[in-house]
N, C-alpha and C positions, 0 to 999 in steps of 0.2 A: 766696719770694724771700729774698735775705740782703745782708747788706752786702758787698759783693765788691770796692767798692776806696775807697780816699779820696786826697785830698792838703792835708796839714795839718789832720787831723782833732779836732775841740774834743769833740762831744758823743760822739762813739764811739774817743775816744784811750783805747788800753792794754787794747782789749776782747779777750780773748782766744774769739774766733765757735763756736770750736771744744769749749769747756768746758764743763762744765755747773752750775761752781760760779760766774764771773766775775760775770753778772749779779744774784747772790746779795748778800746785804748785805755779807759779808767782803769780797767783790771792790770793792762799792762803795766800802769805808773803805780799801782798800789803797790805790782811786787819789785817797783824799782827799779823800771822801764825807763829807756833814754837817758839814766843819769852814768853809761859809760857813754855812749856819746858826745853828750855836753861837757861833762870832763875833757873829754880827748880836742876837741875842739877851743876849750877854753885854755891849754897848756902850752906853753912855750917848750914841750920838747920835740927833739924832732922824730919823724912819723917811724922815723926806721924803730926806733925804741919799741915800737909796739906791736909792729910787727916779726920785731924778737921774742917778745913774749908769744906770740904764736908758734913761730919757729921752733923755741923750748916747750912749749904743750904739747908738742908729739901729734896734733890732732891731726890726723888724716882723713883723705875724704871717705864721705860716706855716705857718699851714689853707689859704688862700686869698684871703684880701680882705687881707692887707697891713696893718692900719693900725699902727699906730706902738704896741709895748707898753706903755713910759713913759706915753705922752699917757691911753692905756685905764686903765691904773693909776688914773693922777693923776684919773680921773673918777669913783672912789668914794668917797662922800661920808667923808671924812675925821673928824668930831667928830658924826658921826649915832650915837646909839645903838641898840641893839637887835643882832638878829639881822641877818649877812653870811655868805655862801658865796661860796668857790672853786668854779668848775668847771672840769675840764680835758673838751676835746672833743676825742677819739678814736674819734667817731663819721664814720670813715676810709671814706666811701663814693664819694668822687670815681673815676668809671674810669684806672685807672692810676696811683693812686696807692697804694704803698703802705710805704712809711716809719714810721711812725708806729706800725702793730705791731712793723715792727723795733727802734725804740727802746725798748717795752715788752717786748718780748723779749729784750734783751741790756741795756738799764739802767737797769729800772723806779727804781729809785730817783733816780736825777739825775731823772723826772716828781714824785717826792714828794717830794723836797725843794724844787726849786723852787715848786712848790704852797704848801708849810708856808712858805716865805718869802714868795708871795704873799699868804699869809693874813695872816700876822705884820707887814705893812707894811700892807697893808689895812684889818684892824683885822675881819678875819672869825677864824670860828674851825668851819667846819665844810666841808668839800670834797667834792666830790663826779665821781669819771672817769669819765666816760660814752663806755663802750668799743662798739664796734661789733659787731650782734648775730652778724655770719659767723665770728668768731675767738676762739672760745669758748676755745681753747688757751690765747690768750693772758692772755684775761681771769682763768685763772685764776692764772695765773703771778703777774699785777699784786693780785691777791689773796695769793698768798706772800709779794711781796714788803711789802707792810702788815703780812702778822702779823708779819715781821723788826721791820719798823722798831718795830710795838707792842712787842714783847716786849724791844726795846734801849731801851725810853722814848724816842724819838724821835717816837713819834706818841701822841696819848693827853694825859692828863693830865699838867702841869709837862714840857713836852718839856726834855730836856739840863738837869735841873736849874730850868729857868726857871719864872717864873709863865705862863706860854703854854701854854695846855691846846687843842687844834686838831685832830677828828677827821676820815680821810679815808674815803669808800666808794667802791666799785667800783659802777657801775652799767650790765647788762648793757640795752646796746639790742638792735634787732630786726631790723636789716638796711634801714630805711628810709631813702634818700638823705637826705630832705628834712630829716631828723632831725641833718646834720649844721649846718642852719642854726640858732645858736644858740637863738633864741627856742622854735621846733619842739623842738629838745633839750630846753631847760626843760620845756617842756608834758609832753614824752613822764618826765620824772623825776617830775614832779608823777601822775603816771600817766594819764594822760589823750589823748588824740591825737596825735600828733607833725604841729600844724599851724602854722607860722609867725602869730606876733603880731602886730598894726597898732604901729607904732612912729611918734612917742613916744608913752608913755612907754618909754624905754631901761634897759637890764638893769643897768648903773648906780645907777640910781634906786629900779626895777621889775618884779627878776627871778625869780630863784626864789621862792618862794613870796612874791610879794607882796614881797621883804625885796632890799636892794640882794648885786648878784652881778657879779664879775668873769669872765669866759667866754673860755678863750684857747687854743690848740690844744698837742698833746701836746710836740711840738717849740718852742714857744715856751718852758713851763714847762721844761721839759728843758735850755735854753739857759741859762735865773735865776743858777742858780748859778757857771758858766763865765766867764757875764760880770761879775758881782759878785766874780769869785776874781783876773780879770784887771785887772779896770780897762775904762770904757769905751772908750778910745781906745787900746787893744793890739786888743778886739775889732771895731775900726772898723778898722783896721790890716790883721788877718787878710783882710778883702775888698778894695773900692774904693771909690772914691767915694761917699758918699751909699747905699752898699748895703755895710756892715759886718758879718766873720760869718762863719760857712758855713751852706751848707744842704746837706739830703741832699736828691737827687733821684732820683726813681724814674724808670728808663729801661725801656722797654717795647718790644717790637716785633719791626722787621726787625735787630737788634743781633746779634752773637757770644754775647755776655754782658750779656743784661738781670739785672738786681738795683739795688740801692741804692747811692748813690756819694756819701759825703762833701765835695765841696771848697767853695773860696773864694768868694765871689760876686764874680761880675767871672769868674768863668773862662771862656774860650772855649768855644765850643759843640762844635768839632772836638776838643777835649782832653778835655770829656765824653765823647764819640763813643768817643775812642781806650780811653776806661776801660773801656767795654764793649764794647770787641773788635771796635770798628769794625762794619761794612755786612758782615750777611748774604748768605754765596756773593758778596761782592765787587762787589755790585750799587748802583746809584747812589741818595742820597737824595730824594727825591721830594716829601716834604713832613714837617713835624715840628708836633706839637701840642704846647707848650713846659710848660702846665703843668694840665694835665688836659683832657676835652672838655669843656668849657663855656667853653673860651679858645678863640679865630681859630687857626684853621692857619694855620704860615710856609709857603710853598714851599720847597725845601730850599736851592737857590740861595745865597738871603737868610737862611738856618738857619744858614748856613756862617758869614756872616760878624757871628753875634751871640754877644754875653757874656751867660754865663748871671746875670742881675742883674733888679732891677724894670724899672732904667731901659734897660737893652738889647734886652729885651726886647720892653719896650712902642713899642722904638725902630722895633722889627721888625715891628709891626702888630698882637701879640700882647698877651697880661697874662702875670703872676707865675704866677700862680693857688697847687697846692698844691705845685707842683716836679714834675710827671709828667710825662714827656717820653716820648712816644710818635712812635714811627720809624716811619715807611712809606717803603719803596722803590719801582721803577717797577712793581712787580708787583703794586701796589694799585690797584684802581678804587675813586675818590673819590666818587660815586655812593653805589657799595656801602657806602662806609665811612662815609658821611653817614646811609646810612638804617639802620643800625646804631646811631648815632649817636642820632638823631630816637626810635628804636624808647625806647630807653630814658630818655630824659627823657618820652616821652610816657607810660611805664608809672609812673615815679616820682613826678608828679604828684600833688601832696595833691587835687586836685582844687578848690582852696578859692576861688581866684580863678579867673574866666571867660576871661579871656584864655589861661591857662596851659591850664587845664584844657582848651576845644576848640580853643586852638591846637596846641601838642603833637602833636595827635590829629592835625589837619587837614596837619601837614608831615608826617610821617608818612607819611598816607595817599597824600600825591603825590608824596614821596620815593620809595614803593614803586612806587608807579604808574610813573614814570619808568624805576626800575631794571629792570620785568619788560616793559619795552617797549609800553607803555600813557600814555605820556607826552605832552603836548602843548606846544608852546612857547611859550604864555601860561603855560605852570605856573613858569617860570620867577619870571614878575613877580609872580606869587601867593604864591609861596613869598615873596621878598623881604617884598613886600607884610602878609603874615602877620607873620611876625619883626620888623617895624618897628612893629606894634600891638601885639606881645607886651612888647617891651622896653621898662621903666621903668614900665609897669601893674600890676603884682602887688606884691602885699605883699611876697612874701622873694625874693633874686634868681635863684631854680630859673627863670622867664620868660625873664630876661635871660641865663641860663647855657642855656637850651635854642634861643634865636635866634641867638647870635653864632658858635656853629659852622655852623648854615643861610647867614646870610650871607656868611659868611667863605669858606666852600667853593666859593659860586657865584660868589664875586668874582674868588676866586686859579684857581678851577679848572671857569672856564665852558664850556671850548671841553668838556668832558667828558658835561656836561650837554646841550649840544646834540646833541654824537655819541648820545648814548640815544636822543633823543627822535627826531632824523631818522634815524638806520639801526636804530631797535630794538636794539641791542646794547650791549656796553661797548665805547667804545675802547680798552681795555686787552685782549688778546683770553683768551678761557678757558683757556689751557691753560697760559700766562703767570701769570696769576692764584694758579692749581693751584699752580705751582711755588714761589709765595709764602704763602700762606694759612697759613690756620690761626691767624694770633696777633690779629689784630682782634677775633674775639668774643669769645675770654680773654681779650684788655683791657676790652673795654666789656661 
């Protein structure tokens, strides 16, 4: 996938997709690369100032969970001494999302600099990107782009002249979902299992190795310098209300032109639609998963009339999550797509918690059961029934990301579920299907 369109683009303005020098460090400095850093570094104000300006951009993270960057920042102990880490988590394993090696592919640098700014307000002095283990390409790339910035003294010792000595590595993961939940990340850097942490204590306090760690996704860091270059309230500006910014969203599916698309938050959902070429063969939208599968399917209906934003979205019955937006038209059976769905969180499981662990499995096994005409109409209430003992039981939220598509499905798309269960087949018919296929299991 590639970035194939934006409208008022921040984090990918002036990329030339097509070069192969652009994402290189010259490209970086032409459009302007490292001069908020050096600023911030050469200023006698103090660090908190500028991490208000974060605080006022509203930017939220934009892995998945949303919270507020500024507030995260402001939660590392400030006058603690000792050893602090940056991490950046491009451990990009949500289905359908896939952003986040685009940006490390066309401009690793806006991820290092905002990092090195992270650190440098933080009062860490050692980073560490934890890139996802299926895109090996990239991670070498983001590895080029380090020895640039070492060899221009931007990384390394006395960065731009200054007393700020602040080293960054590349740390390749292995393909494990759960590894994209921060605490699991930590463990897996530490070398060790990639099993989500009992919390508190928090990564603030109690992260990488025992030492206080800030932990914020590839697109956040990548944002640092844009909005420190503009001002927080130009980058509140660029969006709407209460959701300031752009995001990139990965658009998947039944689309003309799925890839990655730049624009505003607050943009309509049908003006995304249009950037990727509208509904494949001209066919009607059926239902959209707004921001990866561990978020509620909308029916497309109500898809229609939402803004791609936190709060539009959640307006719609859905969450934010990582910005993946996956299309299904009427040639999907939801069944199918569900137990496609179920298959892979129940493979993903650390196994660590008992809920997760034989839950997973147990929807699953009657998702299938359903879809091969083996189903019973109490599976219905068992399924729900499962998903509501999963959610809010487990240590990291892989439980609560593997129930809210279960119930969401049978809620928006019951009468589908019935149809299996009394006629044995899908109400969607085969040959329908046929004519659509193919893009659900390369998304999930």
């Amino acid at each position: 996938m590639a970035i194939l369109g934006t409208i008022n683009p921040m984090l990918m303005a002036g990329i030339d997709f097509d070069s192969d020098t652009s994402w290189r460090l010259e490209g970086y400095l032409a459009r302007g690369g490292y001069a908020v850093l050096k600023e911030i570094l050469k200023s006698e104000t103090g660090r908190e100032k500028y991490i208000s300006v974060i605080k006022r951009s509203g930017l939220r993270g934009r892995g998945g969970a949303g919270f507020p960057t500024g507030l995260k920042w402001g939660f590392m102990p400030a006058f603690r001494g000792g050893q602090k880490y940056i991490v950046c988590n491009s451990d990009e394993g949500e289905p359908g999302t896939f952003k986040d090696r685009d940006i490390l592919r066309f401009n690793p640098h806006a991820v290092i600099e905002g990092m090195l700014i992270g650190g440098y307000l933080m009062g860490a002095t050692r980073g560490y990107n934890y890139i996802h283990g299926e895109i090996y390409e990239i991670y070498k790339r983001f590895e080029e782009a380090l020895g640039e910035a070492r060899a221009a003294g931007l990384l390394g010792d006395n960065i731009a002249g200054s007393n700020f000595c602040m080293e960054i590595q590349a740390h390749h993961g292995f393909g494990a979902y759960v590894c994209g939940e921060e605490t699991a990340l930590i463990e897996s850097i530490e070398g060790k299992a990639g099993r989500p942490r009992y919390k508190p204590p928090y990564t603030a306090s109690n992260g990488l190795y025992g030492a206080p760690t800030n932990v914020n996704n590839t697109e956040s860091y990548a944002s640092i310098p844009f909005i420190l270059k503009m001002g927080a309230e130009a980058y509140l500006d660029m969006g709407t209300v209460n959701n300031g910014g752009t995001k990139i969203f990965s658009v998947s599916g039944h689309v003309n032109r799925p890839g990655n698309y730049e624009v505003p938050l607050g943009t309509p959902f049908p003006k995304l639609l249009e950037l990727a070429g509208g509904m494949r063969g001209g066919r009607q939208l059926k239902a959209c998963i707004p921001g990866g599968v561990s978020c509620p399917v909308i029916p497309g209906a109500r898809m229609m009339e939402t803004t791609m934003d936190f709060d539009g979205i959640s307006k719609a019955g859905s969450s934010f999550g990582s910005g993946a937006v996956i299309i299904m038209d009427e040639t999907t059976c939801m069944v199918k797509a569900l137990e496609r769905i179920a298959y892979f969180f129940f493979e993903e499981s650390c196994g660590q918690c008992t809920p997760c662990r034989e839950g997973t499995h147990w929807m699953y096994q009657i998702i299938h059961r359903i879809e091969h005409g083996q189903g019973r109409m109490e599976d219905i209430e068992v399924l729900d029934s499962i998903a509501s003992r999963i959610s809010g039981n487990t240590i990291c939220a892989l439980g609560d990301a593997a129930a809210a598509p279960v119930e969401s499905f049978i809620k928006q798309f019951r009468d589908e579920f019935v149809y299996h269960i009394e006629h044995k087949q899908c109400l969607v018919p085969l040959d329908v299907q046929r004519a659509g296929s193919g893009f659900f299991k390369a998304t999930v």
